[in-house]
C-alpha positions as CSV (number, residue, x, y, z in Angstrom):
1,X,-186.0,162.6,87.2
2,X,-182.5,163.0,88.6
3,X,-180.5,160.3,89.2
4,X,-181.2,157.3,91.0
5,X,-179.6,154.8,93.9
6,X,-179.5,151.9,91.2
7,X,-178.9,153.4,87.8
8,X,-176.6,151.1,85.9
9,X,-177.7,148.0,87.0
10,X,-178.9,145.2,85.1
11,X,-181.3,142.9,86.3
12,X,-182.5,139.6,84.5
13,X,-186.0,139.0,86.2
14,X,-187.3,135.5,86.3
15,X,-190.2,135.7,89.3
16,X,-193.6,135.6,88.9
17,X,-196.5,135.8,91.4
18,X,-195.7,138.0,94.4
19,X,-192.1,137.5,96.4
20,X,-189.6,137.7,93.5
21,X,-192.0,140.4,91.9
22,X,-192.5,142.4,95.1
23,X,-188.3,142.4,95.1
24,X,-187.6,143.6,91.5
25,X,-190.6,146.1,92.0
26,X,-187.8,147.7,94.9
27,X,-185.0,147.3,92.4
28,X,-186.7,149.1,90.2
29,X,-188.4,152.1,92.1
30,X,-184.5,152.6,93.0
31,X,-183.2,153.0,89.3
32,X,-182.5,149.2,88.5
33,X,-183.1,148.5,84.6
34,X,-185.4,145.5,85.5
35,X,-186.3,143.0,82.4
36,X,-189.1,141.1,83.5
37,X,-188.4,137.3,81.5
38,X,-191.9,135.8,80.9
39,X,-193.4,132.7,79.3
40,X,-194.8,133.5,75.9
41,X,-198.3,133.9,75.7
42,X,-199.1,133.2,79.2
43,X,-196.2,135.1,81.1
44,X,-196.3,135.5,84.7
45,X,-199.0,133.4,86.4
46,X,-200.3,136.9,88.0
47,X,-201.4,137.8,85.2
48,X,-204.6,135.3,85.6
49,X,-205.3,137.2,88.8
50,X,-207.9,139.5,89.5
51,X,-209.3,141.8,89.5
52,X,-209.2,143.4,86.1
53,X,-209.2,147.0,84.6
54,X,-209.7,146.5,80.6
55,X,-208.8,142.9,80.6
56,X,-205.4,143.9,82.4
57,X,-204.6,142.0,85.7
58,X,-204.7,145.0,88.7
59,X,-202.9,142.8,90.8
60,X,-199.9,142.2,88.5
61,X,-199.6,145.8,87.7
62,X,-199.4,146.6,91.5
63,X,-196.2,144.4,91.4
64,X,-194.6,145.3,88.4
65,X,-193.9,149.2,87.5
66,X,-191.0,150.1,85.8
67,X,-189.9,147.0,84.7
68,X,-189.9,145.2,80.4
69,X,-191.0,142.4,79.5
70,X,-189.7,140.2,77.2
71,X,-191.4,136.6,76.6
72,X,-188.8,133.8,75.9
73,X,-189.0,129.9,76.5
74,X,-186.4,128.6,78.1
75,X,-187.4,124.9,77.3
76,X,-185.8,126.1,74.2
77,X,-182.3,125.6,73.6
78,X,-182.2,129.1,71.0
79,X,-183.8,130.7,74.0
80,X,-180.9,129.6,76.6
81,X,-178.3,130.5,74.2
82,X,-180.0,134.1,74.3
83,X,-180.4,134.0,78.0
84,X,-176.7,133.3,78.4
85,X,-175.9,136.1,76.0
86,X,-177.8,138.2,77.9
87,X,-176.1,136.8,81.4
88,X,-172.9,137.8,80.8
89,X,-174.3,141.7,80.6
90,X,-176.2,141.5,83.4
91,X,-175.8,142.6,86.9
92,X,-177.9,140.3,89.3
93,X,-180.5,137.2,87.8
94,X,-183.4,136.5,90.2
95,X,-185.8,133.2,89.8
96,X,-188.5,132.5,92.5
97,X,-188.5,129.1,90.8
98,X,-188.4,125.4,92.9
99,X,-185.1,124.4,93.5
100,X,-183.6,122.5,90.7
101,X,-185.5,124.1,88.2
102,X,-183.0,126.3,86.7
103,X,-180.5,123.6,86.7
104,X,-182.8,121.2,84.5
105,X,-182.9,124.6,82.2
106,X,-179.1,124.1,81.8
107,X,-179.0,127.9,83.9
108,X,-178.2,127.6,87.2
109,X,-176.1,129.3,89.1
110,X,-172.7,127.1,88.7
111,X,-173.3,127.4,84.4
112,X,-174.1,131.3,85.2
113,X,-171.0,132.2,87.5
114,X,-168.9,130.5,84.9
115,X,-170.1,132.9,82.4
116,X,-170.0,136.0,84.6
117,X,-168.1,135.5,87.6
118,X,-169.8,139.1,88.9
119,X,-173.4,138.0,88.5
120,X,-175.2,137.9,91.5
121,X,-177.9,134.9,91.1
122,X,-180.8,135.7,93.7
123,X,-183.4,132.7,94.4
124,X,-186.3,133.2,96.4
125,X,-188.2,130.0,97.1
126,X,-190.7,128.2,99.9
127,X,-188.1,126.8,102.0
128,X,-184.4,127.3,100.4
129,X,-182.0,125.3,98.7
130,X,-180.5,122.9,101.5
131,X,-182.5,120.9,104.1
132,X,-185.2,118.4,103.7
133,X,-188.1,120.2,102.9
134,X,-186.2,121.7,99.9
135,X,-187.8,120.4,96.7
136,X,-191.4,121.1,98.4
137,X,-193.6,123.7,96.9
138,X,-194.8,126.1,98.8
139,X,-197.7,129.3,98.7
140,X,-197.7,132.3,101.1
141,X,-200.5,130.9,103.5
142,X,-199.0,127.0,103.7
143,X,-195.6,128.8,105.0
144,X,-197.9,131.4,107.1
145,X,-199.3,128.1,108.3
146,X,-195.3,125.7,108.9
147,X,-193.9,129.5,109.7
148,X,-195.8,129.7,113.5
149,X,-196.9,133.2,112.5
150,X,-200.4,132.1,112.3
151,X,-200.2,130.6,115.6
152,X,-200.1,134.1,117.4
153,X,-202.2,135.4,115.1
154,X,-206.2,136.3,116.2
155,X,-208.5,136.7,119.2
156,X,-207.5,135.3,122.3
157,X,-208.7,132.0,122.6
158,X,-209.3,131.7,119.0
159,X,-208.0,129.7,115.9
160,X,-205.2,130.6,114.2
161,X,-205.6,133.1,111.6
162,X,-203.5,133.9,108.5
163,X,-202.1,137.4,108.0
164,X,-204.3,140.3,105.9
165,X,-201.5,140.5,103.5
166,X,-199.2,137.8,102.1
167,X,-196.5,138.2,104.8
168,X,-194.5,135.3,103.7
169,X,-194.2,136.7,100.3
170,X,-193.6,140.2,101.0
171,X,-191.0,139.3,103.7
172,X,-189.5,137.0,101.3
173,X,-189.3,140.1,98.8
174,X,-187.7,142.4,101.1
175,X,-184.9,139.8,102.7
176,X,-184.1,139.1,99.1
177,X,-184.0,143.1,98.3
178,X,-181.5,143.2,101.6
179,X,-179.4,140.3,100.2
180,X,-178.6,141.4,96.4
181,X,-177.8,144.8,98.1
182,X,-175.4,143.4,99.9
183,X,-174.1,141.4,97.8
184,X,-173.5,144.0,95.2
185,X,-171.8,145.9,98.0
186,X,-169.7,142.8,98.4
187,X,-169.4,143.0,94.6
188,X,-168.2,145.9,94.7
189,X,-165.1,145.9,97.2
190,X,-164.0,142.0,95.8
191,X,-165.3,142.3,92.0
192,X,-166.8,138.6,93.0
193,X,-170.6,137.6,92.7
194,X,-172.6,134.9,94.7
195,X,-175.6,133.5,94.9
196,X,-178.1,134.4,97.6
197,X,-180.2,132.3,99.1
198,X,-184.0,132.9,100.7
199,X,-186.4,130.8,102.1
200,X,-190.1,132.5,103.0
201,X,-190.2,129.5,106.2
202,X,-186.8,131.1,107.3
203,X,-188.0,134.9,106.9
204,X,-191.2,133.7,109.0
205,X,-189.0,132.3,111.7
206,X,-187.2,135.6,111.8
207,X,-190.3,137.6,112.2
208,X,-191.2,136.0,115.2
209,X,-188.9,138.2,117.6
210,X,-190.5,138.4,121.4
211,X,-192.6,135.0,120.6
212,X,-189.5,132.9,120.3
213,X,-187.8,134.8,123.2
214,X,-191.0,134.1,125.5
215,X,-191.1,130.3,124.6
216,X,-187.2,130.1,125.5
217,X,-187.5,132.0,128.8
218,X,-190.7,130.4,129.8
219,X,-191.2,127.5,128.4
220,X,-194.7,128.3,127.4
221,X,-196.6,127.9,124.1
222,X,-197.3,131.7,122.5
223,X,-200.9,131.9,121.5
224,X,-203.2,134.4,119.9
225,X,-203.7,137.4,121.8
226,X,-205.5,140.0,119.4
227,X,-204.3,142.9,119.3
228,X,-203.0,143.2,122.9
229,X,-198.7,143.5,123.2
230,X,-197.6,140.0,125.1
231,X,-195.1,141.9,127.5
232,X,-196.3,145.5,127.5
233,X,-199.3,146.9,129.3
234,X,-202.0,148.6,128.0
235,X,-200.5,148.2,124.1
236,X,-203.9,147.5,122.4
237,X,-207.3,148.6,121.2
238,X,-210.1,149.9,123.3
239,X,-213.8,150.5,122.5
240,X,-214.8,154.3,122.4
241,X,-218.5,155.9,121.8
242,X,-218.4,155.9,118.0
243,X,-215.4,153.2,117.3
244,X,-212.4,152.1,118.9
245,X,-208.3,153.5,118.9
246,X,-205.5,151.7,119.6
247,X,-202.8,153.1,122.0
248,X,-199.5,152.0,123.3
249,X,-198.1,153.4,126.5
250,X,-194.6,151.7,126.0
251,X,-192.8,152.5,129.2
252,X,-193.4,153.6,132.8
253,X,-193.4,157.3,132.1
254,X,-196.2,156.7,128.9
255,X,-197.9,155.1,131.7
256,X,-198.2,158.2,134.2
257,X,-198.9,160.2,131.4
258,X,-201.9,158.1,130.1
259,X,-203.3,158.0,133.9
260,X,-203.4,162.1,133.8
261,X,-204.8,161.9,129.6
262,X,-207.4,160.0,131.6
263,X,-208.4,161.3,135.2
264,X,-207.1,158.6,136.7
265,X,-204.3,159.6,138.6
266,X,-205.0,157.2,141.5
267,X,-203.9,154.7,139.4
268,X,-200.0,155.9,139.3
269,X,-199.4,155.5,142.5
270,X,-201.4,152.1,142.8
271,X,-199.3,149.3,143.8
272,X,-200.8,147.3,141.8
273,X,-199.7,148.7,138.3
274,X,-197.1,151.2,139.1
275,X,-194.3,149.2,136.6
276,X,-195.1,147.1,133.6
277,X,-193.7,143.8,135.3
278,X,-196.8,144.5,137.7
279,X,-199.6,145.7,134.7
280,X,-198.8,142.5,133.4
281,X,-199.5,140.9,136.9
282,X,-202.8,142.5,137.0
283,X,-203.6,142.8,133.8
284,X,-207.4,141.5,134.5
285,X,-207.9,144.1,137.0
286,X,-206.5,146.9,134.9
287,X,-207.8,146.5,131.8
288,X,-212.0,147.3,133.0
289,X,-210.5,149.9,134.5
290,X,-209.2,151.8,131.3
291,X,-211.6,150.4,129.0
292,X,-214.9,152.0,131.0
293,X,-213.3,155.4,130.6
294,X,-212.6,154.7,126.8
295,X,-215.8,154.2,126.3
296,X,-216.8,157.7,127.3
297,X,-215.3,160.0,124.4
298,X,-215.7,159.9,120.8
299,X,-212.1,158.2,118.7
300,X,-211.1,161.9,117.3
301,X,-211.8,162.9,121.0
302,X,-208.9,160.8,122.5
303,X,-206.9,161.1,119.6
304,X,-206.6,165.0,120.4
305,X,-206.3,164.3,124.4
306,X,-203.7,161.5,123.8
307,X,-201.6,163.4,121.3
308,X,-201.7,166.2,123.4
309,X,-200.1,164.3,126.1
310,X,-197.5,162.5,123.8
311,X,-199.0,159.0,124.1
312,X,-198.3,157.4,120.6
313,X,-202.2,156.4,119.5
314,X,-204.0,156.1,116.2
315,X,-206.8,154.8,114.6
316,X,-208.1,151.5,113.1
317,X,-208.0,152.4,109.7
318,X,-209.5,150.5,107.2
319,X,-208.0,150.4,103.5
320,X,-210.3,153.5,102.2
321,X,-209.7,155.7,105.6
322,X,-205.4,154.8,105.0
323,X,-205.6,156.1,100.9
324,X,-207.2,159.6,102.1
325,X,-204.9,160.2,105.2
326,X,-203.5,163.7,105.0
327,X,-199.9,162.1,106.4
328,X,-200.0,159.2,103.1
329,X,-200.6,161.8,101.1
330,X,-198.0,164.2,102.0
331,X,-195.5,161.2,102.0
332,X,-196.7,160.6,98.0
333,X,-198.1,157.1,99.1
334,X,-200.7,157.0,96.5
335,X,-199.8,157.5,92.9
336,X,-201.0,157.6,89.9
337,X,-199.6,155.8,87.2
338,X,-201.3,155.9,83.6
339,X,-201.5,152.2,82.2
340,X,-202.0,152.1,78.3
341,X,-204.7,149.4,78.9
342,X,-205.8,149.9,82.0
343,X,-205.7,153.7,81.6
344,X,-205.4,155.4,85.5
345,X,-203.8,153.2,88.1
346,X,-203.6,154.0,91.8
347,X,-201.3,152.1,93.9
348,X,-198.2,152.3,97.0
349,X,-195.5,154.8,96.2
350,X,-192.0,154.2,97.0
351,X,-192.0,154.1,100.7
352,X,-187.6,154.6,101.1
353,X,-187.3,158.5,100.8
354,X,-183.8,159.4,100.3
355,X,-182.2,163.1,99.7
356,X,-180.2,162.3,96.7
357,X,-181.5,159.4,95.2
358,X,-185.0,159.2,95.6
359,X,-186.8,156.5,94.2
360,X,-189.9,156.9,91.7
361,X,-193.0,155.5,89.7
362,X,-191.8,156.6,86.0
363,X,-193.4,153.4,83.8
364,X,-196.4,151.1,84.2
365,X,-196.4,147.8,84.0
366,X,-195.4,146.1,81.2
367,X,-198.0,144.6,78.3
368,X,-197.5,140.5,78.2
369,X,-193.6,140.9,76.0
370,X,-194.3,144.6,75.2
371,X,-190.2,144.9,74.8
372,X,-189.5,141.9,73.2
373,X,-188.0,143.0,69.9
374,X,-186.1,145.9,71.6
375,X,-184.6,144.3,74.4
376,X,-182.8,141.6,72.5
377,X,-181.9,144.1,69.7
378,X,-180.1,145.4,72.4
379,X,-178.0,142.3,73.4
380,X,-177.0,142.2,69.6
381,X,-179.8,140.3,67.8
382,X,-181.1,141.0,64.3
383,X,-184.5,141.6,62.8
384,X,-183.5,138.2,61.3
385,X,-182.5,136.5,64.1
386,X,-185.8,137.6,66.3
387,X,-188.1,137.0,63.6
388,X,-186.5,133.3,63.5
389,X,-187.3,132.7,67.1
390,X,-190.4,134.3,66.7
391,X,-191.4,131.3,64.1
392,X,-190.0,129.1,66.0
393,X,-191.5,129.4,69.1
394,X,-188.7,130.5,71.4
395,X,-190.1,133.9,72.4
């Protein structure tokens, strides 16, 4: 493996679950040298989740490729004099803790800065650390739930339904990603670290794009609308013979083309639906319109007619039809990573391709403190020294 976007940087890993993992999972596809700090003998609470391969947690492995784990208590004093020693080497420290917690360690970021004024201190929590909710736990689906996302999410007409993946989490990962990059860029021109600051209810809010514009230019409530677009017509799924496929004819000249794809070239010139302002008029007119055609043709059918006009289509794919697409595996979306437990592990590649520093799978995750002793050899500490904290409980 040549060399990689993040080489150099050292990152003291305090997250568990999903967001902070899902971040330092990035971090360290890029190159990062990612030392995942765990409770001794429980570590991360993933852990406990399954399913299992060989006793070993598949969904904590998912998360946490080439990083090391090292299991140290910080409710122990010999253990925060370590993590201090440790500080003042690294490059960024990440916790996905409640706020306040690392402060009642005696490690939060005002004690941390003074040790390394370059230390970017990353904290990911429910709903940040200012405003009134701040000291409230908080799980993916309770912000999906405060976050409005669920509230334009399912059939029309329907409840509210949470997200098939955990959005809040994953978004929450990825803002936090954007902000220690930045901040090392900052870093880098000033020589001055900071402390970044995400909130999974804030990275909700800023997922909600066209539904907040709508509510401020109409004054109406967004609600669930399936899988049609709110504000661009026909953008959703249709029933065919054998299934359905999802299309999108974004703009008026997707839309002429789609009438031809479909021998209805009446429609173009229809008053009725000649510009999206006016498909969204007469949307209840349109839509049987389209849909009895649909249902003539076989999915792979349209998908060869509509790709040979240029109409962007696809379709539903469940999780089994996604891992055997020719295009995932071209794009090395699948690997396989060889756990010494678990023994073969697929999972998601590294989805940012870059020419020069391409990002890779090159370890498993790590076994509960597998890198223990050799990490804090590194930072100085003897066989001696190690062996004492082992007794006493502090790693």
């Amino acid at each position: 493996m040549g060399e990689q976007a993040l080489d150099g940087i050292k990152i003291l890993d305090l997250t568990r679950i999903l967001a902070g993992p899902y971040s330092t999972m990035i971090l360290a596809d890029m190159g990062a040298d990612v030392i995942k700090i765990e409770r001794p003998e429980t570590g991360d609470d993933s852990r406990q989740f399954g399913p299992y391969v060989n006793e070993e947690s598949a969904y904590f492995m998912s998360l946490n490729r080439n990083k090391r784990s090292i299991t140290m208590n910080l409710k122990s004093e010999e253990s925060v004099e370590v993590f201090l020693k440790m500080v003042k080497e690294a490059d960024i420290v990440i916790e996905n803790f409640r706020p306040g917690t690392m402060e009642k360690l005696g490690i939060g970021y005002e004690r941390l800065k003074e040790i390394n004024p370059r230390i970017i201190y990353a904290a990911s929590s429910g709903f940040g650390h200012t405003g009134p909710y701040k000291e409230r736990p908080a799980y993916d689906a309770v912000v999906q739930a405060m976050g409005g996302v669920m509230s334009i999410t399912g059939e029309k007409g329907g409840a509210p339904i949470k997200f098939g993946t955990s959005i809040a989490d994953i978004t929450a990962g990825l803002y936090t990603t954007i902000g220690i990059l930045s901040a090392l860029q900052y870093r880098n021109r000033t020589g001055k670290g900071q402390k970044v600051d995400i909130a999974m209810l804030d990275t909700q809010v800023s997922l909600l794009e066209n539904a907040i514009a709508r509510y401020y230019a109409s004054g109406d409530i967004p609600k669930p609308l399936g899988n049609r677009h709110p504000s661009i017509i026909p953008f959703e799924d249709f029933e065919t013979l054998d299934g359905s496929i999802m299309i999108s004819a974004g703009n008026d000249s997707l839309w002429k083309k789609l009438c031809n794809a479909l021998n209805l070239e009446d429609l173009k010139e229809d008053k009725r639906f000649k510009t999206n302002p006016l498909r969204g008029e007469n949307y209840e007119e349109l839509r049987p319109l389209l849909s009895e055609v649909f249902k003539s043709k076989d999915t792979e059918d349209w998908i060869n007619i509509l790709n040979s006009y240029g109409i962007p289509n696809g379709p539903i794919n469940n999780i089994e039809d996604i891992v055997n697409d020719p295009q995932i595996q071209a794009r090395e979306m699948i690997v396989d990573v060889e756990h010494p437990k678990a023994g073969n592990m697929k999972m998601p590649g590294v989805p940012i391709k870059m020419s020069e520093t391409q990002g890779s799978v090159r370890s498993p995750a790590p076994i509960l403190g597998e890198h223990t002793e050799s990490i804090l050899k590194e930072f100085g500490l003897s066989e001696e020294k190690i062996e004492q904290m082992r007794a006493n409980k502090s790693i």
